[in-house]
N, C-alpha and C positions, 0 to 999 in steps of 0.2 A: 504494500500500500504506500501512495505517496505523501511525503512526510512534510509538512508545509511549513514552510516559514512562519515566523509573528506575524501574522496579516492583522493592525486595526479594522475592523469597521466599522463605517461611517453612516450611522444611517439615522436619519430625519424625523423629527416629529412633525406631521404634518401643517397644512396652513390654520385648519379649523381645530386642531386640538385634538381630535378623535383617535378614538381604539377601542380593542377589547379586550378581553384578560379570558383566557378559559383553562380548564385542564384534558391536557393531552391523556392520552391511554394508562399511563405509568403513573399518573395525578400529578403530574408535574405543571407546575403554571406555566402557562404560554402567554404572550403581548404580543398581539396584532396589532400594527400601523398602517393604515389607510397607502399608500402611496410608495410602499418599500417591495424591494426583492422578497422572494420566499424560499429559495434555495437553501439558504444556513442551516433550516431547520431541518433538513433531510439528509445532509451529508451525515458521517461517524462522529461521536461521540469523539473522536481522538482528533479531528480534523476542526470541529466544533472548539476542541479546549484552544487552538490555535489561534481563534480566530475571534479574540475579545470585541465588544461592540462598544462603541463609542458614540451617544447618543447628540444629537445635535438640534437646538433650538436656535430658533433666531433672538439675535439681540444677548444672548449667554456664549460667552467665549467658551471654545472645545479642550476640555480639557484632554489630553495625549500624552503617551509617554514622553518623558525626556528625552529618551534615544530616539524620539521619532523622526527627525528632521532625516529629509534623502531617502526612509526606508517605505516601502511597498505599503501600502492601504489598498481597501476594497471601497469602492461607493455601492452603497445598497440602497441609496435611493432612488428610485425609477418610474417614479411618473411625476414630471414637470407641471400638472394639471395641480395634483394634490399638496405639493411639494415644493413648492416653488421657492418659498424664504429658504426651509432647509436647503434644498438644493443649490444655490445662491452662499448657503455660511459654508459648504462641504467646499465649491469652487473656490473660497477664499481660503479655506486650509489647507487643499491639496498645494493651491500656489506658494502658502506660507511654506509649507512643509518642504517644496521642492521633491516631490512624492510621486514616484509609480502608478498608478492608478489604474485599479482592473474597473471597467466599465464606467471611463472618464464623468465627471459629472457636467463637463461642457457639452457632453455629447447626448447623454441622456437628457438636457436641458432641451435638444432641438429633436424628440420626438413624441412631441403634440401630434397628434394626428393629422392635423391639415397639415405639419412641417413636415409629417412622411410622405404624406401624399405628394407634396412636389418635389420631394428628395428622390424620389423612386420613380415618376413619371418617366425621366428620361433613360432607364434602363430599359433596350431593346429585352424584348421576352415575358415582358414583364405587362399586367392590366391591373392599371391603380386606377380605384374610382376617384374620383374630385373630392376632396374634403374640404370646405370651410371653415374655421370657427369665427359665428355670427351675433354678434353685440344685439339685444334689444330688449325694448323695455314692455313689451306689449306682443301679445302671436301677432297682430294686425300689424304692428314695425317686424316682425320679424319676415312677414311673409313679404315684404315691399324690401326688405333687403336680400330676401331668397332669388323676389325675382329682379334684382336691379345684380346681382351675380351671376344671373343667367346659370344658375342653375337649376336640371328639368330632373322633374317628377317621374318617377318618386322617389324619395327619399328617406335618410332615416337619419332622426332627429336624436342627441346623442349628450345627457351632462357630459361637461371634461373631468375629468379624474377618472371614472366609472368605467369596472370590466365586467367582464360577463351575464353582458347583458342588460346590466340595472340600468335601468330610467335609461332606455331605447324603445323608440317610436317608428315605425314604418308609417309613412303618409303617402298616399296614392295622387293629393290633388293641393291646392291651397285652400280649402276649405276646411280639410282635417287638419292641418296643425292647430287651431284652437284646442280641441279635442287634446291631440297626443298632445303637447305640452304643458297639461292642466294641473299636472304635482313636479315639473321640472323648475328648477330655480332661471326663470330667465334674465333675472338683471346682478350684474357681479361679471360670472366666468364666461358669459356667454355660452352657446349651445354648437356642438361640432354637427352640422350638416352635410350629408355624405350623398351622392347619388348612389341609388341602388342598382344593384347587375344582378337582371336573374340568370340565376346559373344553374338552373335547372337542366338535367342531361336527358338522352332521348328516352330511356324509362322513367321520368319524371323524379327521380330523387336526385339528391343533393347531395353531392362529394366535398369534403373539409378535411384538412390534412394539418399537422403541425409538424414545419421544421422548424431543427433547434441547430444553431450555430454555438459552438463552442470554440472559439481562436478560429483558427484555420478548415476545422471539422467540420461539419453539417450532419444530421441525424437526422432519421423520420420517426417523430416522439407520437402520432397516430394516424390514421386516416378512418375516416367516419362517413358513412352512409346512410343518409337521415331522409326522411321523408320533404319534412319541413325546410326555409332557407335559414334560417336562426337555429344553428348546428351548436351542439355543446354532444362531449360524447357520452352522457346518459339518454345521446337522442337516438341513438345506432340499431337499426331496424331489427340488424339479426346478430347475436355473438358467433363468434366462429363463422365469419364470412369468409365462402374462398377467396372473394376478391378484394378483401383486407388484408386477409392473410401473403395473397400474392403481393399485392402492393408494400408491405410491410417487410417480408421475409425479401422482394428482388428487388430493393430500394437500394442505388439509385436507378440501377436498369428497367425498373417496372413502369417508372415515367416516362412521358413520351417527350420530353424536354429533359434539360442537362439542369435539374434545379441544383445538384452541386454549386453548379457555378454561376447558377441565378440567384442565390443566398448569399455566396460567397459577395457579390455585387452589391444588395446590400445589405453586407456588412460593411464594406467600403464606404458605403453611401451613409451609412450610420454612424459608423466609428465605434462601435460597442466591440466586446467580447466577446459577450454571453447573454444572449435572448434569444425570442423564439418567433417564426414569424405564420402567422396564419393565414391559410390560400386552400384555392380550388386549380388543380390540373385540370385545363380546358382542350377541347376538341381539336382548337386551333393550335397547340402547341404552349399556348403561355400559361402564365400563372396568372389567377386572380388573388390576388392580395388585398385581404382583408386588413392587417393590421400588423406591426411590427415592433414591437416593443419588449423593453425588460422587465418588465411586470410582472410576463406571462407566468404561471404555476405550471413550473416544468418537472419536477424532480417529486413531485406529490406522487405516491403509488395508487394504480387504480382501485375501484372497492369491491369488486368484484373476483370471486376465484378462477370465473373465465378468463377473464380480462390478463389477470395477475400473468395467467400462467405463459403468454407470449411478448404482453405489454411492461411488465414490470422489468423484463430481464432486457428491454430496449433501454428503458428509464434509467437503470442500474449501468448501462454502458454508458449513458453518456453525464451520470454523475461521478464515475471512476476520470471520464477525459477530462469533465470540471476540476477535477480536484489534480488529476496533471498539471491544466492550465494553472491551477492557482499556486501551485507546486512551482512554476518555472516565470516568474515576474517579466525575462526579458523575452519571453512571445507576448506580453500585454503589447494591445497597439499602442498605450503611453506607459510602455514598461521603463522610458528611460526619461520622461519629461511630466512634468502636473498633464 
């Protein structure tokens, strides 16, 4: 097993203050933050003692080792939506520190969702829908700046900070956003407005895949065959599909495109390590790209003893090559600079 250096991390209490406190399996407390990685919690206990957390507030100075200055740090803050002061005091200590940084916090600062959407547009291979995020104080300003953006219906209406799923609206026309936006906060963070792609295939269901990038590697961490286009994988029509299985077991060759090196792109385009990016393999060759961020709950084992018995030992491979990477500071893209 790989033996890791003192890694601090860095990670953020978010803008609003929020969290939760539970206990895991063992009755041990756990503290969940709104807006941070989730990986820490899944690696070894041995790799965990390594990797002390260093909590960060805006406006309160970070306290850090002495020895810290020059040496490797992790940012575990990951979504610029939620996060933003912290994310903001981490870019000033990594600069203080002169610090290595696995999953830069300059770089996870520029993936908002609309900033992926035109970060990723110009990769050949690639089908990013338009994302917005739109300022208003009213659905009736909102829809007059939907359509003074020219963006066409339909859409899905979207809080920033919010994953899977929560407070997301499909709208067919300008008439429903009244409607879906009726418990969404419209004035503050604004609302990320997205054109929608149906991706419906010719037996009418609905293909979602998650690759995960780790340094230079790419994994296929699932692929899911849902009926519905709002995919999560408790939506997966059948367990033990052959053509999960195929797609999962001849990954990357089961694709009909080289996503190796349409992930590996961006990654480029991102500047991260370690996240994960959400798409559909389309007919035409490319990837639909839903969304790409560090956020995603990569390293979570599925609940299932189905699931477990193919999907876990993907999981478990590419938490062995996380813990490489974080094992070897100078593959970090800012292994040698803040």
């Amino acid at each position: 097993m790989t033996t890791l250096p003192l890694l601090p991390v860095l990670q953020g209490l978010p803008d609003d203050m929020s969290g939760t406190v539970s206990l895991d399996d063992a009755g041990k407390l756990q503290l969940s933050l709104p807006g941070t990685a989730v990986f820490l919690m899944h690696l070894p206990a041995s790799a965990q003692a390594r990797m002390p957390r260093f909590y960060v507030q805006p406006g309160k100075p970070i306290r850090l080792p002495a020895d810290a200055r020059g040496k490797p740090v992790v940012n575990y803050v990951a979504d610029p939506d939620r996060c933003s002061h912290s994310l903001a005091q981490v870019m000033r200590a990594v600069d203080m520190l002169g610090a290595p940084c696995f999953n830069a916090p300059r770089a996870v600062a520029q993936t908002g969702r609309h900033a992926v959407s035109k970060a990723l547009a110009p990769i050949a291979g690639l089908h990013v829908p338009r994302t917005e995020l739109i300022e208003a104080g009213s659905s009736a300003e909102l829809v007059d700046r939907i359509e003074a953006a020219g963006l066409r219906y339909p859409l899905l209406l979207r809080a920033p900070g919010m994953h899977v799923g929560a407070t997301m609206a499909k709208v067919d026309a300008p008439e429903a956003v009244d409607h879906a936006v009726y418990d969404m906060p419209l004035q503050g963070r604004g609302l990320y407005v997205t054109e929608f792609v149906d991706y419906r295939d010719t037996d009418g269901c609905h293909r979602k895949m998650r690759l995960v990038v780790v340094g230079k590697r790419v994994f296929l961490r699932h692929f899911v065959i849902a009926d519905g286009w709002h995919v999560h994988v408790r939506d997966r029509l059948r367990k033990d599909d052959p053509e999960e299985t195929r797609m999962l077991d001849g990954f990357p060759g089961s694709l009909p495109m080289d996503a190796t090196a349409l992930a590996l792109q961006v990654a480029d385009a991102l500047d991260l390590d370690f996240f994960g990016i959400d798409c559909s393999p389309r007919p035409d060759g490319r990837l639909l790209v839903f969304e790409a961020n560090a956020a995603m709950d990569i390293l979570r084992p599925e609940h299932s003893a189905t699931e477990q018995a193919g999907w876990d030992r993907r999981i478990g491979a590419i938490g062995h090559a996380l813990l490489e990477l974080l094992g070897d500071p100078g593959q970090w893209r800012h292994g040698s600079r803040p």
